[in-house]
N, CA and C atoms as a LAMMPS dump frame, in Angstrom:
ITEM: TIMESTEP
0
ITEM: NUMBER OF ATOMS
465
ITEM: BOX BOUNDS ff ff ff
-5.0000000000000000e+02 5.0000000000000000e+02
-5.0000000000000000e+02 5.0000000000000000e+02
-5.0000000000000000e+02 5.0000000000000000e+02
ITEM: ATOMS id mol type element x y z
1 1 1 N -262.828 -329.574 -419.901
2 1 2 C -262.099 -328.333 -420.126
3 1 3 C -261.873 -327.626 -418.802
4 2 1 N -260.909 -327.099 -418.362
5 2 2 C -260.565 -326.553 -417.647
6 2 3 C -261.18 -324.928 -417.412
7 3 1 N -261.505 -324.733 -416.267
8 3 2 C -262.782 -323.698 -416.422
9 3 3 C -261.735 -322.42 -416.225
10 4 1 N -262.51 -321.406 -416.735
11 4 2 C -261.219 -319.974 -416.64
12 4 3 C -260.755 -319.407 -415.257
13 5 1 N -262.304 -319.794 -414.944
14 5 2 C -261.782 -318.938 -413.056
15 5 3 C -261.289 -319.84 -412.677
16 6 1 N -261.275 -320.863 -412.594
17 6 2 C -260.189 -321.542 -411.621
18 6 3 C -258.782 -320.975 -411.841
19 7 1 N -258.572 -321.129 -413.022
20 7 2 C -256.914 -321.189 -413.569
21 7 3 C -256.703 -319.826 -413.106
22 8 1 N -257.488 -318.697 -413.026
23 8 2 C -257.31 -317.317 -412.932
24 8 3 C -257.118 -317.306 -411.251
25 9 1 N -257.725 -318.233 -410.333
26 9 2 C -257.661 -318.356 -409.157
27 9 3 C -256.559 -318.614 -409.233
28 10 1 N -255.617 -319.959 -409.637
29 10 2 C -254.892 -320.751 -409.435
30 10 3 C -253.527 -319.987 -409.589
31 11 1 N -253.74 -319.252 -410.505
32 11 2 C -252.944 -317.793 -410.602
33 11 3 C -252.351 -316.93 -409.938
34 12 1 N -253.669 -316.322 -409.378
35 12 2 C -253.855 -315.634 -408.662
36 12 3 C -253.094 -316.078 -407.325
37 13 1 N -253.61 -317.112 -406.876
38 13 2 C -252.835 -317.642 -404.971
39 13 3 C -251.897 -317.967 -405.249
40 14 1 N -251.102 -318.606 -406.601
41 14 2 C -249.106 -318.058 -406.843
42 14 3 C -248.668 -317.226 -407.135
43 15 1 N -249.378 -315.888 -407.389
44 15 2 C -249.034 -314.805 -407.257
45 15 3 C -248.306 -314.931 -408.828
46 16 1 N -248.616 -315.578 -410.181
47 16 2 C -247.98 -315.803 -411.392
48 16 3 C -249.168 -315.292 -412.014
49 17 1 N -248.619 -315.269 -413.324
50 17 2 C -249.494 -314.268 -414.595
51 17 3 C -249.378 -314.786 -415.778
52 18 1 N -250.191 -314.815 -416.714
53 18 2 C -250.11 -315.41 -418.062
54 18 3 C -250.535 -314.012 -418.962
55 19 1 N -250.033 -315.011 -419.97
56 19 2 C -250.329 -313.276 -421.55
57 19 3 C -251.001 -314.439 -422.613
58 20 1 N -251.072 -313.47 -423.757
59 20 2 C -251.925 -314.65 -425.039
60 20 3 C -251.443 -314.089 -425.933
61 21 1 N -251.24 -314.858 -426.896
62 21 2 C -250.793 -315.008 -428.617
63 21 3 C -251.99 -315.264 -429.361
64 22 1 N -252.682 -315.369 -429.894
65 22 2 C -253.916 -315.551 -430.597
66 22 3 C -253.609 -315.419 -431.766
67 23 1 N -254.214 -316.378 -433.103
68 23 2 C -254.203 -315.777 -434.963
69 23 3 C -255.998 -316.313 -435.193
70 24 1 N -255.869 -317.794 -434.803
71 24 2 C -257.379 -318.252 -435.085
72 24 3 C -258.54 -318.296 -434.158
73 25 1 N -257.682 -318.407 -432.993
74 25 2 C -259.028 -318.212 -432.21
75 25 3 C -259.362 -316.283 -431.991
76 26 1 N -258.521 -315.491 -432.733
77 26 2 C -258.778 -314.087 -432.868
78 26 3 C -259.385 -313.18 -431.374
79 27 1 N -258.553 -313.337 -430.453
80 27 2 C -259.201 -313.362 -428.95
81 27 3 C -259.635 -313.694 -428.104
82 28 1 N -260.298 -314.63 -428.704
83 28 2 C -261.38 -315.532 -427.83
84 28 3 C -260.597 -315.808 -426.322
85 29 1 N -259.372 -316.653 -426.987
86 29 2 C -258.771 -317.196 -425.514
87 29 3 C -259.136 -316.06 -424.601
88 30 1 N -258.529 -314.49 -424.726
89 30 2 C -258.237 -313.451 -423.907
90 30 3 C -259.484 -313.032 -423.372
91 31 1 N -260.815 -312.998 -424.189
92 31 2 C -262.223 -313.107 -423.531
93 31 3 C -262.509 -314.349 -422.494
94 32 1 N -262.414 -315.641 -422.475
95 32 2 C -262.475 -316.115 -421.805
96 32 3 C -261.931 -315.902 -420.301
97 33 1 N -260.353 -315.636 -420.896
98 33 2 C -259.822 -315.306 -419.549
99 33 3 C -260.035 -313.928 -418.687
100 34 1 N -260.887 -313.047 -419.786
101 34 2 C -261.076 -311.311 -419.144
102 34 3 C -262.223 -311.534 -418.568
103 35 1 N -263.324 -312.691 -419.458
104 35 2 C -264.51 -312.65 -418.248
105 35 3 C -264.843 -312.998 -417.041
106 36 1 N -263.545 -313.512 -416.392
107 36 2 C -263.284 -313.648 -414.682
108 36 3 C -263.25 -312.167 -414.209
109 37 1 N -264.597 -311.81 -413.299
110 37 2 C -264.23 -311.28 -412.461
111 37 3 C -262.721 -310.934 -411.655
112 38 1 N -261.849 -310.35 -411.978
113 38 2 C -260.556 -309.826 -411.196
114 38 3 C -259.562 -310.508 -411.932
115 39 1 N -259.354 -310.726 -413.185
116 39 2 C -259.136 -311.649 -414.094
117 39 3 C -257.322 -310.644 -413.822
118 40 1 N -257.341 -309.171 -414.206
119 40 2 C -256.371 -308.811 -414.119
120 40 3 C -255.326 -308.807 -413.274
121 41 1 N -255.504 -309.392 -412.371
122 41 2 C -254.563 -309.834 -411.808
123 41 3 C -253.093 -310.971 -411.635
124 42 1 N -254.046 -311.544 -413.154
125 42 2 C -253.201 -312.72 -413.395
126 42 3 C -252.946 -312.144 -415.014
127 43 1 N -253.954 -311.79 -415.285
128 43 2 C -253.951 -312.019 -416.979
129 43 3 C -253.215 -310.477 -417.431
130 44 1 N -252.442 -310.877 -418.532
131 44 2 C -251.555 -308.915 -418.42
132 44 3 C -252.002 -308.624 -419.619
133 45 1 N -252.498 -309.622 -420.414
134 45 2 C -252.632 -309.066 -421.65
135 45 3 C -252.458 -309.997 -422.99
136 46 1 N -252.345 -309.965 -423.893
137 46 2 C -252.665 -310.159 -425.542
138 46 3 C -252.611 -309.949 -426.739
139 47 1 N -252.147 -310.697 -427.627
140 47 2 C -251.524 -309.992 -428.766
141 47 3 C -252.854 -310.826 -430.216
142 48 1 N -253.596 -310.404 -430.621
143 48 2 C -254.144 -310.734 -431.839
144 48 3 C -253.133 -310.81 -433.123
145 49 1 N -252.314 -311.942 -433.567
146 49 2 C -251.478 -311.832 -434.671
147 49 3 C -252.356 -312.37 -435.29
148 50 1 N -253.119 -311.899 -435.817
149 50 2 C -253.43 -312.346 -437.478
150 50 3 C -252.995 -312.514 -438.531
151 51 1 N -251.578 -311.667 -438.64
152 51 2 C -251.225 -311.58 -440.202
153 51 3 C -249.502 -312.012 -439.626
154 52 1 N -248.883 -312.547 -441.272
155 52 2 C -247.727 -312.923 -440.869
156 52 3 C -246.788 -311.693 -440.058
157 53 1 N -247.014 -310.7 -440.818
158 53 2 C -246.227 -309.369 -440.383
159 53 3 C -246.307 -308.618 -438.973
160 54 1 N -247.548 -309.189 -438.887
161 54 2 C -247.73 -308.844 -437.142
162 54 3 C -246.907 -309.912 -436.032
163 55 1 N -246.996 -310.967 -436.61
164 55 2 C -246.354 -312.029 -436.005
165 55 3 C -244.423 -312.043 -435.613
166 56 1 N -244.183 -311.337 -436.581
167 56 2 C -243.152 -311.023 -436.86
168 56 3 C -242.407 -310.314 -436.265
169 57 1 N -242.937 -308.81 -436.355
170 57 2 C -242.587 -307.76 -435.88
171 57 3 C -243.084 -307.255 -434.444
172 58 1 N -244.226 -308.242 -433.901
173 58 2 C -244.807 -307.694 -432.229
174 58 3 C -244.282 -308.914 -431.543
175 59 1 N -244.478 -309.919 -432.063
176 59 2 C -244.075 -311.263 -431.241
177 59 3 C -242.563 -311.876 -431.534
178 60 1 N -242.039 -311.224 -432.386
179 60 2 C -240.6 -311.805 -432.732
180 60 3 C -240.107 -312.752 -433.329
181 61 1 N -241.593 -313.576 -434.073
182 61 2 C -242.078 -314.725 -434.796
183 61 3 C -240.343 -314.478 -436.249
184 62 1 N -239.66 -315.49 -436.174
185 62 2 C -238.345 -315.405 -437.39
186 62 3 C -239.068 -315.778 -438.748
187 63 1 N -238.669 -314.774 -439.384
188 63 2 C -239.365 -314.031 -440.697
189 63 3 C -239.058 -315.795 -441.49
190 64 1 N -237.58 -316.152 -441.314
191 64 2 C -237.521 -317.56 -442.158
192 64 3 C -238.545 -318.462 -441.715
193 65 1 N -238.646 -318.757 -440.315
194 65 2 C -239.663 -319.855 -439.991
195 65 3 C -240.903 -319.843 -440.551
196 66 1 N -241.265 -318.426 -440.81
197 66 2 C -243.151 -318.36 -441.477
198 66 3 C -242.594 -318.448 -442.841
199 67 1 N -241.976 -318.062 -443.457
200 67 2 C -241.511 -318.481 -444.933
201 67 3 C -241.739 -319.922 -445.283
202 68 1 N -240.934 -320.638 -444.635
203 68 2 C -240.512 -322.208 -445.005
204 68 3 C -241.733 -322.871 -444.152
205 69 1 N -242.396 -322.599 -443.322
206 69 2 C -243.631 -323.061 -442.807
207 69 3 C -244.353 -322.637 -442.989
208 70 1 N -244.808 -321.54 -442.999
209 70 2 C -245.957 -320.771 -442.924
210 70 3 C -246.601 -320.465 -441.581
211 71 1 N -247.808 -320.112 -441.357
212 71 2 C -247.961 -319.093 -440.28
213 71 3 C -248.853 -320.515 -439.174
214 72 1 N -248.966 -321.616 -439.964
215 72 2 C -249.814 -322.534 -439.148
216 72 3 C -248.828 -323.415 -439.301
217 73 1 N -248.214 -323.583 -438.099
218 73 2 C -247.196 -324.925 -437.785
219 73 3 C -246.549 -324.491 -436.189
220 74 1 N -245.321 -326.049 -436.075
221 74 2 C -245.419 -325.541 -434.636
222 74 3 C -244.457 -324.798 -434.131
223 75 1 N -243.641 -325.053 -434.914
224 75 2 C -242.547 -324.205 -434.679
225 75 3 C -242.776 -322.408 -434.512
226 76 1 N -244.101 -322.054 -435.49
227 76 2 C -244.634 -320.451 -434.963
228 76 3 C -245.496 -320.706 -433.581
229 77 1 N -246.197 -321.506 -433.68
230 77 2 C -246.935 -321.324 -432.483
231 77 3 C -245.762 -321.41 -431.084
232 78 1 N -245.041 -321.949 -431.245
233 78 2 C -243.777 -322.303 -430.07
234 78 3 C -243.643 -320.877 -429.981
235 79 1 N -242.996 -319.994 -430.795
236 79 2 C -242.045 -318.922 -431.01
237 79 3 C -243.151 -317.05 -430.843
238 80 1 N -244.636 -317.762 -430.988
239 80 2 C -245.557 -317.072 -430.923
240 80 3 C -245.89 -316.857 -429.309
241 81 1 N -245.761 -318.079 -428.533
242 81 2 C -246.105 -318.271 -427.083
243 81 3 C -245.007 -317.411 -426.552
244 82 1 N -243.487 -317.761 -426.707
245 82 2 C -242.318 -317.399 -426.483
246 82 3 C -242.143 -316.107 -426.786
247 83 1 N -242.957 -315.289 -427.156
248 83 2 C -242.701 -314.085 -427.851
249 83 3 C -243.709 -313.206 -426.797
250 84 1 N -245.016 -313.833 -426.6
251 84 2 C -246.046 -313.158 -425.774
252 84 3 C -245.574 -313.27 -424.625
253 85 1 N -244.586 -314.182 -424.094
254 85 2 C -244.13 -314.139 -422.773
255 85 3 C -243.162 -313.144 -422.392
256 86 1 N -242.158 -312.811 -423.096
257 86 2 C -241.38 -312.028 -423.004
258 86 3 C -241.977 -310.196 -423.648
259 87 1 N -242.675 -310.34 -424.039
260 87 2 C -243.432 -308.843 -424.383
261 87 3 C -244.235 -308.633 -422.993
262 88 1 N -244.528 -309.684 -422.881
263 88 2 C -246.134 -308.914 -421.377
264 88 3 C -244.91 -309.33 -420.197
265 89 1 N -243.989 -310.106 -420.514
266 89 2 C -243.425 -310.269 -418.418
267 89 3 C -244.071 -311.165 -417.746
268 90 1 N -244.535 -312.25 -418.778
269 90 2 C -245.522 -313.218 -417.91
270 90 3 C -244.792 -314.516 -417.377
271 91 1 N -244.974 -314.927 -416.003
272 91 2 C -245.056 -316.452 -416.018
273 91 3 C -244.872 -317.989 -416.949
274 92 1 N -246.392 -317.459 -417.708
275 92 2 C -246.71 -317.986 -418.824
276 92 3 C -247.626 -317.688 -420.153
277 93 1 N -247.38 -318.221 -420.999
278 93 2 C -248.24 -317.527 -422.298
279 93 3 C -248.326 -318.882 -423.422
280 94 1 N -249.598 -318.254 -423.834
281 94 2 C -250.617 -319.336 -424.451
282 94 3 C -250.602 -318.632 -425.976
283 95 1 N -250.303 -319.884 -426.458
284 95 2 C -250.601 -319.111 -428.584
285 95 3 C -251.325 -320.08 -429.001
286 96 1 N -251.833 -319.801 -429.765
287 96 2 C -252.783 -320.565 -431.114
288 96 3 C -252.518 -320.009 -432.24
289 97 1 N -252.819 -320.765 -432.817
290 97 2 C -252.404 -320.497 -434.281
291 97 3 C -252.575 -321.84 -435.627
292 98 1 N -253.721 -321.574 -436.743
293 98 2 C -254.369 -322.956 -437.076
294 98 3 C -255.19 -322.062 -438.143
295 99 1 N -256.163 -323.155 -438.854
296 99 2 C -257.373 -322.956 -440.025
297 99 3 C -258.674 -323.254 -439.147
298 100 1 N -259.218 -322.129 -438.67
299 100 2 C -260.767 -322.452 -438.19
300 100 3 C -261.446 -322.52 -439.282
301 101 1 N -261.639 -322.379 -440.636
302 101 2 C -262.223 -322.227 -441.818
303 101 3 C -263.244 -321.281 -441.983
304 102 1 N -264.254 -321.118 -442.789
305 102 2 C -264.334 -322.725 -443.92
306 102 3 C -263.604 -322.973 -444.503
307 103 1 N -262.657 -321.879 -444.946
308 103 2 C -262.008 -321.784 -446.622
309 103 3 C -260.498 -322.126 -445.54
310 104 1 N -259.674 -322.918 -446.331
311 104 2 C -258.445 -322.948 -446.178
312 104 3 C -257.664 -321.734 -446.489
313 105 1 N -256.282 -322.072 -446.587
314 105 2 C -255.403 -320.825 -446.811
315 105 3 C -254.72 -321.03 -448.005
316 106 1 N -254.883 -321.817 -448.694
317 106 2 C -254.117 -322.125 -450.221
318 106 3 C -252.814 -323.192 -449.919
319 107 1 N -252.835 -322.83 -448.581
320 107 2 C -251.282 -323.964 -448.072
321 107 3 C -251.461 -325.514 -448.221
322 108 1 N -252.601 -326.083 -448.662
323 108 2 C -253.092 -327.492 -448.462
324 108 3 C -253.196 -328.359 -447.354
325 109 1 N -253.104 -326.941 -446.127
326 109 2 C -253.019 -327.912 -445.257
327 109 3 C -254.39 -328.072 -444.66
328 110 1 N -255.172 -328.847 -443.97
329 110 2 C -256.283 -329.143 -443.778
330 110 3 C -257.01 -327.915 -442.502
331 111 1 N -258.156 -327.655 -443.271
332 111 2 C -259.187 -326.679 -442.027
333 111 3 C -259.089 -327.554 -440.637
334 112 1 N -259.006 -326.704 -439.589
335 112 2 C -259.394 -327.692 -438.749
336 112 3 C -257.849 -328.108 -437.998
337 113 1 N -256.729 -328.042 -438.591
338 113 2 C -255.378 -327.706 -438.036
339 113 3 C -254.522 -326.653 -437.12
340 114 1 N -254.894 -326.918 -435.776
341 114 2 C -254.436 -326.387 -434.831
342 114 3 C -253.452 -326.122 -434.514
343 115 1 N -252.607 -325.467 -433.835
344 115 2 C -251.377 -325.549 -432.924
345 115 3 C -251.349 -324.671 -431.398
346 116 1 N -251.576 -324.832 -430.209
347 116 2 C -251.525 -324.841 -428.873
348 116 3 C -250.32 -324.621 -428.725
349 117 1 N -249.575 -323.613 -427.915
350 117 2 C -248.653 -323.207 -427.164
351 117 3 C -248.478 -322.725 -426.15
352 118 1 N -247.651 -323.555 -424.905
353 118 2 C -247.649 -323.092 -424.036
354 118 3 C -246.41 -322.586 -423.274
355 119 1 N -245.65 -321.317 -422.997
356 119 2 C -244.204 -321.764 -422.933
357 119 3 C -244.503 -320.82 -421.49
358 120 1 N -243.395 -321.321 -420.637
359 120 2 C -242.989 -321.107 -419.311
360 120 3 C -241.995 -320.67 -419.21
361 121 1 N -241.37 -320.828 -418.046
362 121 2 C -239.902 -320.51 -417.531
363 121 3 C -238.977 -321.247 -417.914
364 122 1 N -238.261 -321.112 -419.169
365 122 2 C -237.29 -321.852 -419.99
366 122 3 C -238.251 -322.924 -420.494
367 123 1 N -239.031 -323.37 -421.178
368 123 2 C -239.707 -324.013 -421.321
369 123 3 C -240.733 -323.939 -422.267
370 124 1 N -240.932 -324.517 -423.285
371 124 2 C -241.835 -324.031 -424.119
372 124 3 C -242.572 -325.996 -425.063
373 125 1 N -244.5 -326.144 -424.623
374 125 2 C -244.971 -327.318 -425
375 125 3 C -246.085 -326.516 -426.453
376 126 1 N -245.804 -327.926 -427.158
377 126 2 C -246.977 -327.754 -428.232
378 126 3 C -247.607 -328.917 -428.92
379 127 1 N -249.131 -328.73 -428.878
380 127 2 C -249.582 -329.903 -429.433
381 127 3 C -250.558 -329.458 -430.4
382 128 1 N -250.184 -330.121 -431.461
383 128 2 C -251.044 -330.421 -433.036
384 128 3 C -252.266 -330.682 -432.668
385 129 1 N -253.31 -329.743 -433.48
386 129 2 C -254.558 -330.759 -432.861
387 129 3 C -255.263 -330.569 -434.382
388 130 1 N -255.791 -331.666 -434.662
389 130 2 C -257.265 -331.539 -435.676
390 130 3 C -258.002 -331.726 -434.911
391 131 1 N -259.003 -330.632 -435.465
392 131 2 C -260.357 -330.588 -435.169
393 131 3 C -261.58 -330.388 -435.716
394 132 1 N -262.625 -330.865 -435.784
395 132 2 C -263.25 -330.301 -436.416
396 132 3 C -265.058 -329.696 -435.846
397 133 1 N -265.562 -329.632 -437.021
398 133 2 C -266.974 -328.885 -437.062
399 133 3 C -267.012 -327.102 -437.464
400 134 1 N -267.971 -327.087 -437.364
401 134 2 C -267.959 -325.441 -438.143
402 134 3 C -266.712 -324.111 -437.318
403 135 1 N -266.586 -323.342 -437.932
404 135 2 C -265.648 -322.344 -437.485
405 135 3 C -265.465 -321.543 -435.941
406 136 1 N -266.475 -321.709 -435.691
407 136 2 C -267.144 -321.371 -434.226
408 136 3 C -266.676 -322.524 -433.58
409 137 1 N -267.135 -323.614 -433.476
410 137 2 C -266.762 -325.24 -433.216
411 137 3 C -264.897 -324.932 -432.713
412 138 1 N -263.972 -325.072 -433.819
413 138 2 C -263.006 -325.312 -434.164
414 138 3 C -262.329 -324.299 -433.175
415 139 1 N -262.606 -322.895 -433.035
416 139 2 C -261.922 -321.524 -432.163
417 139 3 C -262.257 -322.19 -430.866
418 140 1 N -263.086 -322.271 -430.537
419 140 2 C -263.893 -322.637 -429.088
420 140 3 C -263.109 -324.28 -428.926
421 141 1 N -262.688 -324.872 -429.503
422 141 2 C -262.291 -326.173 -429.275
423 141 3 C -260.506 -325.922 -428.9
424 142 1 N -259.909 -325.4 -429.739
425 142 2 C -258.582 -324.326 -429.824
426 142 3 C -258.501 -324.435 -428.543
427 143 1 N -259.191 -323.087 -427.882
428 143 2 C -259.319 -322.383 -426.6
429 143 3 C -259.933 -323.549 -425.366
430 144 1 N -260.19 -324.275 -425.831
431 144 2 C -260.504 -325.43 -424.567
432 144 3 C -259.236 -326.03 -424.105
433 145 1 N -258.45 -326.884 -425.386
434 145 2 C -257.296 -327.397 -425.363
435 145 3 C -256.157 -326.503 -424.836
436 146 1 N -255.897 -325.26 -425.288
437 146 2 C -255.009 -324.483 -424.797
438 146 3 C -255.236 -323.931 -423.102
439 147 1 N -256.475 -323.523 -422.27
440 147 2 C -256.62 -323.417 -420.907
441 147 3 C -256.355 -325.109 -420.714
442 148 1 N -256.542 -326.154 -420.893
443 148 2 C -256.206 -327.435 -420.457
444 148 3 C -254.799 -327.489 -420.41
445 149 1 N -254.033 -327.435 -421.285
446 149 2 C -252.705 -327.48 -421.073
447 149 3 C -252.184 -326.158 -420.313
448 150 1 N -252.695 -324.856 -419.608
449 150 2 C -252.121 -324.209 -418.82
450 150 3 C -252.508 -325.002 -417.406
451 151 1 N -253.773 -325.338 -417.288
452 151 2 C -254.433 -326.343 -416.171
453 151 3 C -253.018 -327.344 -415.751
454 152 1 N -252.843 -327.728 -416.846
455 152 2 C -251.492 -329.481 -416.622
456 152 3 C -250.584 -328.527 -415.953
457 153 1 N -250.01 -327.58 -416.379
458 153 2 C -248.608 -326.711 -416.409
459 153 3 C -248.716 -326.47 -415.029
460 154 1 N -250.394 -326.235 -414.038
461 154 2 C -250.396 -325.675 -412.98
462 154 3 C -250.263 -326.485 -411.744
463 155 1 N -250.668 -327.683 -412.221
464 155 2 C -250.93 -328.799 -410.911
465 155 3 C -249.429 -329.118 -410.84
């Protein structure tokens, strides 16, 4: 996993900035990245969407896409990243969005169903991930994969 201060370094000496989208890992990413010492310099900020309506209306998430998908797929997490980038003025911005469990969401889709977003300058990557182990496990696993793919984006 790609460790936070580095990336916050790595940041930092291009003089670029990242923001966060969050639903399942519920912050975490943005703790990781706030507990760097001088973190603000890179990091501008964060949006906790938890609910579809927040997603919607702060991140710009299209009311049809969470309809016909729902709030865990990739097409939101794409549009979730894309949304935190253009609200904070960042570089780049990181979304998640998935079932840490226990309990599913009634959608049938499996606990443990991730989505990672990372979108840039015209540019926007996402990768599906299952994962599993307990709920703690699953957020913390989220947030590994998602600083890894800002890590790729940087080299």
């Amino acid at each position: 996993m790609a460790e936070a201060a580095d990336l916050i370094g790595l940041l930092k000496a291009r003089k670029q900035t990242v923001a966060t989208a969050e639903s399942c890992t519920g912050g975490l990413l943005g703790k990781l990245l706030t507990d760097v010492p001088g973190s603000s310099a890179a990091y501008l900020g964060g949006v906790i969407s938890y609910t579809c309506p927040v997603k919607e209306r702060v991140l710009g998430v299209d009311h049809e896409t969470l309809e016909q998908l729902g709030p865990v797929s990739k097409a939101v997490a794409r549009q979730m990243a894309e949304g935190a980038r253009a609200l904070m003025g960042s570089d780049f911005a990181l979304a998640t969005t998935g079932l840490a469990g226990p309990d599913g969401d009634g959608s049938g889709k499996p606990v443990g169903l991730v989505y990672a977003a990372l979108a840039g300058d015209g540019w926007t990557v996402c990768e599906e991930l299952h994962l599993h182990g307990s709920r703690e496990a699953i957020r913390s696993a989220a947030c590994a994969r998602a600083l890894d793919m800002l890590a790729g984006a940087l080299r």
